[in-house]
Structures are given as C-alpha cells and as structure tokens.
N, C-alpha and C positions, 0 to 999 in steps of 0.2 A: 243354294241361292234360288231366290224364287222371280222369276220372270214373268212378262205379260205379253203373251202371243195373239197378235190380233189377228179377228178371222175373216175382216172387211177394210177395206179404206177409212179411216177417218178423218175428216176434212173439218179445219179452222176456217172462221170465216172472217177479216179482218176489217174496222171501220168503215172503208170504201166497199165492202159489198164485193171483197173476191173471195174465194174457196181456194185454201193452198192442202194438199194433202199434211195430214200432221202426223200421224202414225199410219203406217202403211202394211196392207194387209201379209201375214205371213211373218213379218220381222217382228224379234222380240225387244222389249224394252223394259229398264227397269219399272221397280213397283214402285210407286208414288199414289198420293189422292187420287189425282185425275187417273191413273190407268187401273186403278182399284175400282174404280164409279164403274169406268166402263165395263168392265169384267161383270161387274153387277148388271149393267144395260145389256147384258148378253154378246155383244160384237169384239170381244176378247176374252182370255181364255187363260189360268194361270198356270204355268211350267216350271218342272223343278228341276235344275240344273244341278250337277255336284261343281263347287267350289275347294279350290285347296288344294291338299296333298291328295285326299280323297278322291277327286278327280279322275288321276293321272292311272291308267290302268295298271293292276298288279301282277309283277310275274308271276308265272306256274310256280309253285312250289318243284325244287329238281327232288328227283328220283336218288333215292337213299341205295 
C-alpha cells in the first residue's frame, strides 16, 4: 500500500481568511489527487507500507 508522508504542515485556508492545519507534518495519509500534487510540490514524500497477510511478520523456519 502506498502512503503519503508529509515532511511540513500543510495548511487549508477557508473562505473567512483562516489557516486550519490540513495534513500535518510526519503523519501519513492515504494517496489521492491532492496528496499526489503535493508529493510533486516536494513537501511530501511517498511510503510503501506492506498491506495483508504480507504484512504480518513470518516465523523462522524450525530446525529439522
């Protein structure tokens, strides 16, 4: 699964002229348009996560 780790604040800024944090630096979110733009504007960063069974770490093999 592919993620989008931001490596700055990014701040919305709504009709009235306020700045609300909209993605926040360090936490991941999924891929979408807008965090693909940003990724490209350089203030985000893309992360591959294992999804699944995959995941889930695998035991040693035991000793025969």
């Amino acid at each position: 699964m592919i993620l989008i780790r931001f490596l700055t604040d990014f701040y919305a800024v709504d009709g009235s002229g306020n700045s609300n944090v909209k993605y926040a630096a360090g936490v991941s979110y999924p891929q979408d348009e807008e965090t693909t733009r940003l990724v490209a504007s350089g203030i985000a960063e893309e992360i591959t996560v294992p999804d699944g069974p995959a995941a889930l770490k695998q035991p040693a093999d035991p000793a025969p």
